[in-house]
Backbone as JSON Lines, residues from 0, in Angstrom:
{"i":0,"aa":"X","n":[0.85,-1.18,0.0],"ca":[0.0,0.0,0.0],"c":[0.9,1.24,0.0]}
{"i":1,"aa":"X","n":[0.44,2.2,-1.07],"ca":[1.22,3.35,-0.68],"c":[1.03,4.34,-0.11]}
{"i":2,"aa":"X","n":[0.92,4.75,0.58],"ca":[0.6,6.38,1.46],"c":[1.63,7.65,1.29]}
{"i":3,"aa":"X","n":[0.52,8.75,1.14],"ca":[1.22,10.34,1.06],"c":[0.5,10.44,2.7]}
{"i":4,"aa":"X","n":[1.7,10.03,3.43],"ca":[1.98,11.27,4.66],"c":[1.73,12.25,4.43]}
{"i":5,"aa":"X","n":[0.63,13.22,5.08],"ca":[0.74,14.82,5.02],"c":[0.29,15.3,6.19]}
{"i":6,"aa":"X","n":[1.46,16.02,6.3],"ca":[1.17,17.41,7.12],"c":[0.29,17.74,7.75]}
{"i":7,"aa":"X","n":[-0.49,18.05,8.6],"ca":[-2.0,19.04,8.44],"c":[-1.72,20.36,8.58]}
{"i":8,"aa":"X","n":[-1.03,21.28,9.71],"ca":[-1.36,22.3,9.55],"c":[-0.48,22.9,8.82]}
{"i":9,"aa":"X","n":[-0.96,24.31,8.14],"ca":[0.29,24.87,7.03],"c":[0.86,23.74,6.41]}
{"i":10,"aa":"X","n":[0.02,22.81,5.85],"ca":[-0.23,21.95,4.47],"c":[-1.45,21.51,3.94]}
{"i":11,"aa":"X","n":[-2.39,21.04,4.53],"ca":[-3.83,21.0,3.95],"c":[-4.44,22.18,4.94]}
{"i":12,"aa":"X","n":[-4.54,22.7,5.9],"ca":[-5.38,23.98,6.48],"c":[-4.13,24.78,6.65]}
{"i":13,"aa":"X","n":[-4.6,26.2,6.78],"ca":[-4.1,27.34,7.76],"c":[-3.58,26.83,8.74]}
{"i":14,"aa":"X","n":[-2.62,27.46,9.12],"ca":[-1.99,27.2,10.12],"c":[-1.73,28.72,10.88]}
{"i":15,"aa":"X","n":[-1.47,28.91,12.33],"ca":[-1.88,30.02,13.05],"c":[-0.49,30.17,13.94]}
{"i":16,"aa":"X","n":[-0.42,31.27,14.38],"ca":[0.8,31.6,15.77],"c":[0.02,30.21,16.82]}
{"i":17,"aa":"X","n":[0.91,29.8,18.01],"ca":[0.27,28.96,19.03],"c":[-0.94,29.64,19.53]}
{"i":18,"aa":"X","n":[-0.63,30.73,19.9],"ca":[-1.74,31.85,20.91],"c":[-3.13,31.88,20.23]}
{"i":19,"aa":"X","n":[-3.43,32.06,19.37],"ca":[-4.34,31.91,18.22],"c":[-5.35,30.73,18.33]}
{"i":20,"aa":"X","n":[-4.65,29.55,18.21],"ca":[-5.54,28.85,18.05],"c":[-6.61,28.12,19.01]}
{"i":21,"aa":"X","n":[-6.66,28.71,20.04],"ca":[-7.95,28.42,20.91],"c":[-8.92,28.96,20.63]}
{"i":22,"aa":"X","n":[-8.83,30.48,19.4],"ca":[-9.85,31.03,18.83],"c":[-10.88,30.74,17.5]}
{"i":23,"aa":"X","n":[-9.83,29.5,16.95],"ca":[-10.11,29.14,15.8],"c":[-11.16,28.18,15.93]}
{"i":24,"aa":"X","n":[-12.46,28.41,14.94],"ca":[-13.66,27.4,15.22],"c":[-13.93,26.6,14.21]}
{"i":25,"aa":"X","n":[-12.99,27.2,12.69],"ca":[-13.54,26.21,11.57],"c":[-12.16,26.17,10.33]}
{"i":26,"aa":"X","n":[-11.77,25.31,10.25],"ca":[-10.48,24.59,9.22],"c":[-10.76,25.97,8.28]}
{"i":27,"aa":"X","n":[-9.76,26.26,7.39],"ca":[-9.24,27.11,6.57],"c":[-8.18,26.06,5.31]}
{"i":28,"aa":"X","n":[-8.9,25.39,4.35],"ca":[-7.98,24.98,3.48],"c":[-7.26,25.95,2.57]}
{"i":29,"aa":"X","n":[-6.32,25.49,2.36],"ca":[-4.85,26.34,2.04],"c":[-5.04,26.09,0.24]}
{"i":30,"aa":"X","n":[-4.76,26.86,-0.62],"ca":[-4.97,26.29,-1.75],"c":[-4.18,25.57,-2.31]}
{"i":31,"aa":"X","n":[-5.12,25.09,-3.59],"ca":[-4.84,23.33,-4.29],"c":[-4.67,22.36,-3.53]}
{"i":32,"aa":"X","n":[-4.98,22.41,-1.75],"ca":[-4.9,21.21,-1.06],"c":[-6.49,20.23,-1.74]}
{"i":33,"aa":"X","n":[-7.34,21.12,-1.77],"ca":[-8.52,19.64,-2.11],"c":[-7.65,19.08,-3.32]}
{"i":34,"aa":"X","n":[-7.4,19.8,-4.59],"ca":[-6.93,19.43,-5.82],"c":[-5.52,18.51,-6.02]}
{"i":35,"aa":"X","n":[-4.73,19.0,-4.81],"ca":[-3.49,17.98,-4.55],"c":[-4.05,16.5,-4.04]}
{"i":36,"aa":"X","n":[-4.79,16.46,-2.83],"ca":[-5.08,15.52,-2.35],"c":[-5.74,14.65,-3.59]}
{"i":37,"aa":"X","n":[-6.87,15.1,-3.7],"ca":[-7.37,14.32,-5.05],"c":[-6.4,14.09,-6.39]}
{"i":38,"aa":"X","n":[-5.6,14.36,-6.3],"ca":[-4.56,13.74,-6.94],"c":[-3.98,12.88,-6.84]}
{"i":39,"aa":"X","n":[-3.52,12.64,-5.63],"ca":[-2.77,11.81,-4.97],"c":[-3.62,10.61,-4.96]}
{"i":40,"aa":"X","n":[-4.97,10.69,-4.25],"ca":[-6.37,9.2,-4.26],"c":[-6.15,9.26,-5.77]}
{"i":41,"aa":"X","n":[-6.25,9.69,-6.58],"ca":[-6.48,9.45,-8.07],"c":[-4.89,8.85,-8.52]}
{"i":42,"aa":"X","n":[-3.89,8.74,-7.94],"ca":[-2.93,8.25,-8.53],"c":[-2.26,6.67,-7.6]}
{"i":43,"aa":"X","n":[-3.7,6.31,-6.67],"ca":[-3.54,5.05,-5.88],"c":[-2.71,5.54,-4.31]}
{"i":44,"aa":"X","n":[-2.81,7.07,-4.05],"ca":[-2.27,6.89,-2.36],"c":[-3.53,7.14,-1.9]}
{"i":45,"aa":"X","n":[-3.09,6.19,-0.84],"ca":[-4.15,6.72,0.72],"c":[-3.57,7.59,0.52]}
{"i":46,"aa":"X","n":[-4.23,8.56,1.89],"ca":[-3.8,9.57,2.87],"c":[-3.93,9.38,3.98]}
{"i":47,"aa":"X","n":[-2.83,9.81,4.66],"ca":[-2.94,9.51,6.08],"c":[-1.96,10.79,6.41]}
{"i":48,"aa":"X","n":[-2.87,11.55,7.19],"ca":[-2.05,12.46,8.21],"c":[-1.68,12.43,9.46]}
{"i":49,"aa":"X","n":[-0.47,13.21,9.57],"ca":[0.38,13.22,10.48],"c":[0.78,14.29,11.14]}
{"i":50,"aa":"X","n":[0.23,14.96,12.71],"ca":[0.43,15.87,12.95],"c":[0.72,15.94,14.27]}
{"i":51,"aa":"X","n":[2.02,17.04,14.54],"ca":[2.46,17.1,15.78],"c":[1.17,18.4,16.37]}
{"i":52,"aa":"X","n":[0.26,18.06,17.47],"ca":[-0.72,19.07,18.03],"c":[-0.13,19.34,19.79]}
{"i":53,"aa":"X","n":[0.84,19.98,20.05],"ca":[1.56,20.14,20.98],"c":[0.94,21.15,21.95]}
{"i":54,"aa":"X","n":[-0.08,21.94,21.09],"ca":[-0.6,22.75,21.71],"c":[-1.93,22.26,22.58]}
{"i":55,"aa":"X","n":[-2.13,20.58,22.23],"ca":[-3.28,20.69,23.4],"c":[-2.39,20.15,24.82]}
{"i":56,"aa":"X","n":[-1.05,19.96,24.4],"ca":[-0.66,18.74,25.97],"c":[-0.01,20.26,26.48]}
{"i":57,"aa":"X","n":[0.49,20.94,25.83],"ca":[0.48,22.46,26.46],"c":[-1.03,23.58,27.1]}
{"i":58,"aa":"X","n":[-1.84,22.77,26.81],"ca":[-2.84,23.38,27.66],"c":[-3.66,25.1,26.49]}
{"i":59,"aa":"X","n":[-2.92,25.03,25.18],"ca":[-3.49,26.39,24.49],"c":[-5.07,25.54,24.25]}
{"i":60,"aa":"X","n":[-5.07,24.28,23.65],"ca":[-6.54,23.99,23.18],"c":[-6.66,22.65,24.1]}
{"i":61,"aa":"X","n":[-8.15,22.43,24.09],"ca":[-8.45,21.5,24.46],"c":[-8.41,20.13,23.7]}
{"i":62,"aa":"X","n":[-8.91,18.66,24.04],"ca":[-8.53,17.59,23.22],"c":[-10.06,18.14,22.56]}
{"i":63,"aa":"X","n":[-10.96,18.53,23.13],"ca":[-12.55,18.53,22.27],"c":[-12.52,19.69,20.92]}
{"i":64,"aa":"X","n":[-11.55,20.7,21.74],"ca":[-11.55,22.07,20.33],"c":[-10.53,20.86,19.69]}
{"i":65,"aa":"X","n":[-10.09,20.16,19.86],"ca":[-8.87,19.88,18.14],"c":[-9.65,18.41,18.18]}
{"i":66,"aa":"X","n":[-10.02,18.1,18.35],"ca":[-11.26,17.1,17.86],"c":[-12.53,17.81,17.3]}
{"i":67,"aa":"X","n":[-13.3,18.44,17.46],"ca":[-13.86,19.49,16.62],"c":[-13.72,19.89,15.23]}
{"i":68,"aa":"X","n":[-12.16,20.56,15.35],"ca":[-11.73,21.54,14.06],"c":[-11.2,20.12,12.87]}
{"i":69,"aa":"X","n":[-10.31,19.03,13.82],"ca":[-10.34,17.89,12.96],"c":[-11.71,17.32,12.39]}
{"i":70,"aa":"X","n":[-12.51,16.89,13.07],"ca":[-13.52,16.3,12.38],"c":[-14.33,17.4,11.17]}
{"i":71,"aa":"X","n":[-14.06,18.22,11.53],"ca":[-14.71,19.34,10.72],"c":[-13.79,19.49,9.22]}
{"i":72,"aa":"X","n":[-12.51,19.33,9.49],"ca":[-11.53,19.13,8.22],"c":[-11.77,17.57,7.54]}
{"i":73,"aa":"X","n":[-11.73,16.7,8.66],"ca":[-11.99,15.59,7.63],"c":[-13.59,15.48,6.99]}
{"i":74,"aa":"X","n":[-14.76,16.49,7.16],"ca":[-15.66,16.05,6.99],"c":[-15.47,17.06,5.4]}
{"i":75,"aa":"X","n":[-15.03,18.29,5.33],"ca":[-14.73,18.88,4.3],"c":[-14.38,18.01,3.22]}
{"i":76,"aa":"X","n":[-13.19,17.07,3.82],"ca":[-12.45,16.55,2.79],"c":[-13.6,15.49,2.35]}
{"i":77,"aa":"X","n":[-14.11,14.84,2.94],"ca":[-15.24,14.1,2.33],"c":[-16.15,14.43,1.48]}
{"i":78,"aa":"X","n":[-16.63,15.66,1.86],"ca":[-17.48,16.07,0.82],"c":[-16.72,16.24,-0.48]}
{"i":79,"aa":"X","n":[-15.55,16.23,-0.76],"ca":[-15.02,16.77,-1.82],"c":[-13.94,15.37,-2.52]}
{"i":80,"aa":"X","n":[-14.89,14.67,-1.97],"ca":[-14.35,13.08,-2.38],"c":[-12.92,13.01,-2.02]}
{"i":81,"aa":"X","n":[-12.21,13.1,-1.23],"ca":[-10.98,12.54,-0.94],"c":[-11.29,11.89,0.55]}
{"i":82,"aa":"X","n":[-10.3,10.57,0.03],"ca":[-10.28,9.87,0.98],"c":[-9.63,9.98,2.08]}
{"i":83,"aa":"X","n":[-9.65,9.89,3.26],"ca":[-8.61,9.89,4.12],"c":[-8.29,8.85,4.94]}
{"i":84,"aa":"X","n":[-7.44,7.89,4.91],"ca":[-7.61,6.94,5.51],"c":[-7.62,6.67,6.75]}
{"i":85,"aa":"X","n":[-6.34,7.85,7.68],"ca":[-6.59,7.81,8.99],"c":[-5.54,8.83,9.38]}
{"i":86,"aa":"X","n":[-5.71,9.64,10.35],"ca":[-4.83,10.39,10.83],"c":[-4.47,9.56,12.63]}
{"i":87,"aa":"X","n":[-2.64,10.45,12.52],"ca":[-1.66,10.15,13.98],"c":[-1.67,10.91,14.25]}
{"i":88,"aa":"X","n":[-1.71,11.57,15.32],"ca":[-1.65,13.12,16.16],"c":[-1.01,12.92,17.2]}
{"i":89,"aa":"X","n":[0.3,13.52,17.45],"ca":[1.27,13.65,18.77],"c":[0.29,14.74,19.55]}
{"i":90,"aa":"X","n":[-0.29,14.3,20.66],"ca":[-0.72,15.83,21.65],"c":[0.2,16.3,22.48]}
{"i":91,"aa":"X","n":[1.33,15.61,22.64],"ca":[2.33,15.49,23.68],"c":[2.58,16.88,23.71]}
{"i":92,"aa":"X","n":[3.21,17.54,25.08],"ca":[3.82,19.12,24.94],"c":[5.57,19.08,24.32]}
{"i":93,"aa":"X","n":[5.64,19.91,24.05],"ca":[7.14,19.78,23.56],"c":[8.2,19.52,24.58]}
{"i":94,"aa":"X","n":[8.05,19.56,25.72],"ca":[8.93,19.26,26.67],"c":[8.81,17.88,27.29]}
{"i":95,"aa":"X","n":[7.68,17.63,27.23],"ca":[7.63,15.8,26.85],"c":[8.69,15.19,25.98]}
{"i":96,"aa":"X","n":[9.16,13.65,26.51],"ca":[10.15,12.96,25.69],"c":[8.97,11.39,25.11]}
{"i":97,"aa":"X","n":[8.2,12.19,24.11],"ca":[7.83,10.94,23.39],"c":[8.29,10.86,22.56]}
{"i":98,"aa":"X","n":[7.93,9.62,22.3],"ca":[8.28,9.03,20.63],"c":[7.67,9.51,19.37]}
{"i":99,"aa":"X","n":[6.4,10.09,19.48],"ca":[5.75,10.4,18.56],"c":[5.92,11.86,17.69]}
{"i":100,"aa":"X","n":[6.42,12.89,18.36],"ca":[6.26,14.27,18.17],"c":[7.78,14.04,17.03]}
{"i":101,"aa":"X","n":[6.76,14.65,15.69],"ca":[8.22,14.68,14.85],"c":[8.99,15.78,15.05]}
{"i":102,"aa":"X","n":[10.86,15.57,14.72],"ca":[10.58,14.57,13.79],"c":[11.19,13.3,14.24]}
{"i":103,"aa":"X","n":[10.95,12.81,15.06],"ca":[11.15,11.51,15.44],"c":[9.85,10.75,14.5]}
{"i":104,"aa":"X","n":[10.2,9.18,14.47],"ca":[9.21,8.57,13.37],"c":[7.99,7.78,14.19]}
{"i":105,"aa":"X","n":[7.95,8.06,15.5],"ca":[6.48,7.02,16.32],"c":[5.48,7.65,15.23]}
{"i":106,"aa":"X","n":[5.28,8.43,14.58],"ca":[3.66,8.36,13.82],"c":[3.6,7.51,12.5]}
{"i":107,"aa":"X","n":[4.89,8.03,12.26],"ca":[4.81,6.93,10.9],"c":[5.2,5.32,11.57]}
{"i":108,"aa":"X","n":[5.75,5.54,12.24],"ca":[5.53,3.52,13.19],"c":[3.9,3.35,13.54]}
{"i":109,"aa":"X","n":[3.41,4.12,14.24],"ca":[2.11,3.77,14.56],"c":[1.51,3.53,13.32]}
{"i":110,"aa":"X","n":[1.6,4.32,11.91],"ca":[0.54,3.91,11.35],"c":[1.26,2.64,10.68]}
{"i":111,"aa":"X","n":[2.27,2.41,10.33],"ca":[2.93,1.26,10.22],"c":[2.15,-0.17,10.78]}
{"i":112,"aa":"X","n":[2.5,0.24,12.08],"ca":[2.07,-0.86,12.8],"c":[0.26,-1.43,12.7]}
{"i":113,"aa":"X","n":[-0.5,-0.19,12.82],"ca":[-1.97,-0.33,12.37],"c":[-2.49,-0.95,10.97]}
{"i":114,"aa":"X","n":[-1.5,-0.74,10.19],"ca":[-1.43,-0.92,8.55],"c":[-0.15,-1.79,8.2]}
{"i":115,"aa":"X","n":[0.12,-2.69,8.19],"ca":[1.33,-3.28,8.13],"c":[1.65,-3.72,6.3]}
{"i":116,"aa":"X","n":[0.98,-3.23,5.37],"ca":[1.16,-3.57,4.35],"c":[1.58,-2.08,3.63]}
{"i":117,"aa":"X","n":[1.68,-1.35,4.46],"ca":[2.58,-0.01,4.08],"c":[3.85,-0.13,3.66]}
{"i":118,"aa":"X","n":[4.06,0.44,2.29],"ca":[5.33,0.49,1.53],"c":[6.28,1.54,1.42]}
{"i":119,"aa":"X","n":[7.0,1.89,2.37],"ca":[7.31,3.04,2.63],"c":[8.29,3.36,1.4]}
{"i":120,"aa":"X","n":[8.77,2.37,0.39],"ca":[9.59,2.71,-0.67],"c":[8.36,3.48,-1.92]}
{"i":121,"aa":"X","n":[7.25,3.16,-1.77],"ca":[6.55,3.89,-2.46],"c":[5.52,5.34,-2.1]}
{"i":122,"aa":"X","n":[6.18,5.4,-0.92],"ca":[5.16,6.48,-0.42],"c":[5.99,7.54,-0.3]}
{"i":123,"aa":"X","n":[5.23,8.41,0.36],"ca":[5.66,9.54,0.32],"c":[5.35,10.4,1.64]}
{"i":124,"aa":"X","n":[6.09,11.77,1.79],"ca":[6.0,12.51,3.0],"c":[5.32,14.46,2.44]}
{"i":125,"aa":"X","n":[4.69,14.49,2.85],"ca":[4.69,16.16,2.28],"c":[4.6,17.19,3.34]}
{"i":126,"aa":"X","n":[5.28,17.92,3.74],"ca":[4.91,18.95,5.4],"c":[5.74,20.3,4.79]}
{"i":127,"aa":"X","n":[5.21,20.98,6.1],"ca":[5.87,22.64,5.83],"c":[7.45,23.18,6.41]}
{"i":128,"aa":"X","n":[7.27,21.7,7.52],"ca":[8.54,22.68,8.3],"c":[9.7,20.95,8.05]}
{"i":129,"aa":"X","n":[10.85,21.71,9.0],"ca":[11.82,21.28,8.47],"c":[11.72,19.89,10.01]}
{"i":130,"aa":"X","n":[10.53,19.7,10.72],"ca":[10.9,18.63,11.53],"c":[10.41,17.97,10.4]}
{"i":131,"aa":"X","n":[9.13,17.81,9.5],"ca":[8.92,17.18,8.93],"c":[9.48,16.45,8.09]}
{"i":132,"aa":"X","n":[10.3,17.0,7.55],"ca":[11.3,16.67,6.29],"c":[12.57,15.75,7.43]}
{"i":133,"aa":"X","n":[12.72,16.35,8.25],"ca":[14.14,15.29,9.18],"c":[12.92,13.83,9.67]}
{"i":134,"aa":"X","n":[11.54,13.78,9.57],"ca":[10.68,12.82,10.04],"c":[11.16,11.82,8.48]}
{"i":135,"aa":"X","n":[10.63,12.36,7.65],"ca":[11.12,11.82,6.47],"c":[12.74,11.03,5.91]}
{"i":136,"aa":"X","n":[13.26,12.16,6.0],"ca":[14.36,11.31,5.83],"c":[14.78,10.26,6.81]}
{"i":137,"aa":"X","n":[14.53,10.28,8.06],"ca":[14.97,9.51,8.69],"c":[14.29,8.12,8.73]}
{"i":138,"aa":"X","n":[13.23,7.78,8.36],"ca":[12.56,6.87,7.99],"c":[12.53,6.43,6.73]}
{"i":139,"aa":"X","n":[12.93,6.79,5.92],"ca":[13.44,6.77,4.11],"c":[12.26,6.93,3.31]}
{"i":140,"aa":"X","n":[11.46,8.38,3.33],"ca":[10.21,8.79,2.72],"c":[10.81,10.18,1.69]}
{"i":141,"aa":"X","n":[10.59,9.41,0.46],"ca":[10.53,10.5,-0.36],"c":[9.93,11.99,0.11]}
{"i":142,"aa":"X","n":[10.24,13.23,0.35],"ca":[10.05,14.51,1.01],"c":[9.5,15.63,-0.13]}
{"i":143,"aa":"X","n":[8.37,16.14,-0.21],"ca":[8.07,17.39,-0.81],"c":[7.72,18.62,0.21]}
{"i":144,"aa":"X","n":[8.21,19.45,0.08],"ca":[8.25,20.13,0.68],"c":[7.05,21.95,0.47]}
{"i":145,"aa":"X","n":[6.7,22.1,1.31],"ca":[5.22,23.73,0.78],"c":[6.57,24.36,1.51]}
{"i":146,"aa":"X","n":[7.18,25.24,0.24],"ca":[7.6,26.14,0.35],"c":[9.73,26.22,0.5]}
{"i":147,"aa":"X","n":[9.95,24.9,0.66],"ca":[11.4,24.57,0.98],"c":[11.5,23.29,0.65]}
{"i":148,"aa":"X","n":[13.02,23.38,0.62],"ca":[13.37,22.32,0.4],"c":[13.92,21.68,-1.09]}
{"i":149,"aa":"X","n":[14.54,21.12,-1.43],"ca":[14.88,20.18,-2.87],"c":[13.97,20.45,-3.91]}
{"i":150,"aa":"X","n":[12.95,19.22,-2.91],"ca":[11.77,18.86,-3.72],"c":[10.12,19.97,-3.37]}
{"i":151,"aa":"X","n":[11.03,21.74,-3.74],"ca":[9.57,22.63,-3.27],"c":[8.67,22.34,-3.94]}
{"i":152,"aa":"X","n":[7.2,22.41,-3.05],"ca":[6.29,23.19,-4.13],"c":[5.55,23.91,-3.55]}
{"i":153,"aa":"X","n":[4.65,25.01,-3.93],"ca":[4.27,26.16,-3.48],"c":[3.01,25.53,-2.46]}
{"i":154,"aa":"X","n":[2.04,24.39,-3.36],"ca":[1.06,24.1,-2.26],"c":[0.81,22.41,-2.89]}
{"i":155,"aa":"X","n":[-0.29,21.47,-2.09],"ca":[-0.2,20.52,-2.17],"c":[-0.32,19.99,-4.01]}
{"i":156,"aa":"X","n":[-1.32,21.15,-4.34],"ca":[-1.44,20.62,-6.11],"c":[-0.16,20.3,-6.85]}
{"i":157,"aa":"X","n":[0.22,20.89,-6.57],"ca":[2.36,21.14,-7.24],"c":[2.53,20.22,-6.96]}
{"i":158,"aa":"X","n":[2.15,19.12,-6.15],"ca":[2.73,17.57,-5.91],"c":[2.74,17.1,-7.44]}
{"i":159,"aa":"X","n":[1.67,16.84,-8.02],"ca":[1.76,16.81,-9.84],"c":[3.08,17.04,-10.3]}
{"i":160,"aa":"X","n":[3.58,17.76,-9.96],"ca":[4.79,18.47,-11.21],"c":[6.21,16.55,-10.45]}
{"i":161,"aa":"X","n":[5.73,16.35,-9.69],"ca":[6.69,15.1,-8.86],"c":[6.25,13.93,-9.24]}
{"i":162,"aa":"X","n":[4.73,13.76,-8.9],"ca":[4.4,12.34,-8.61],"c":[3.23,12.24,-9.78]}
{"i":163,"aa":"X","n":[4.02,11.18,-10.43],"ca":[3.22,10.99,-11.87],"c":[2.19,9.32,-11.56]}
């Protein structure tokens, strides 16, 4: 099976300062994310996202506001036919020593482990910042990068100009 790892925030939604987001009540997709994603289901990846949410084990949001604004993003994405197969979410605070918070690789192990027919030589990684990309390489995931990196592209649609 192949999976595009992505990002969530500042890669398929808006993404905000920390302080901010206890105010936020409804996802903000970023553009060509519906049109990337549906690219990606149209070229045989799941999706499965992967997101470090540090700000609820830090106490800015609650687990119900980022359960909320998530279900509200994945319900978007449904309507607009993309699949999502399952999202990993680190809540841990950053001063926590888990395994999960990239870019260490516990999310891509967890979904590993949940999905064990995952091909990580055919999949792929896509995020904004640079833990993401050290999550990637260190697990051996091809890396596109919103905005940096090798392999830039401006937003998720630009995945096209890579993955044929």
């Amino acid at each position: 099976m192949k999976i595009a790892f992505l990002d969530r925030d500042g890669t398929i939604n808006l993404d905000y300062p920390d302080k901010d987001w206890k105010y936020i009540q409804r996802p903000v997709l970023l553009d060509g994310a519906i049109r990337g994603m549906k690219y990606l289901n149209e070229r045989g990846f799941e999706i499965i996202i992967v997101s470090n949410q540090y700000i609820i084990g830090e106490g800015i949001i609650t687990v119900e506001q980022f359960n909320s604004f998530h279900n509200q993003l994945l319900e978007i994405l449904a309507i607009n036919n993309i699949i999502v197969l399952d999202s990993f979410i680190c809540p841990h605070s950053r001063t926590d020593s888990c395994k999960c918070c990239k870019p260490k690789i516990g999310l891509i192990l967890q979904a590993i482990e949940k999905y064990p027919n995952i091909d990580l030589s055919q999949s792929i990684m896509c995020g904004d910042s640079i833990s993401d990309f050290e999550c990637a390489k260190t697990i051996g995931l091809k890396f596109y990068g919103i905005n940096f990196g090798e392999n830039r592209i401006k937003n998720l649609s630009d995945i096209s100009i890579f993955v044929k």
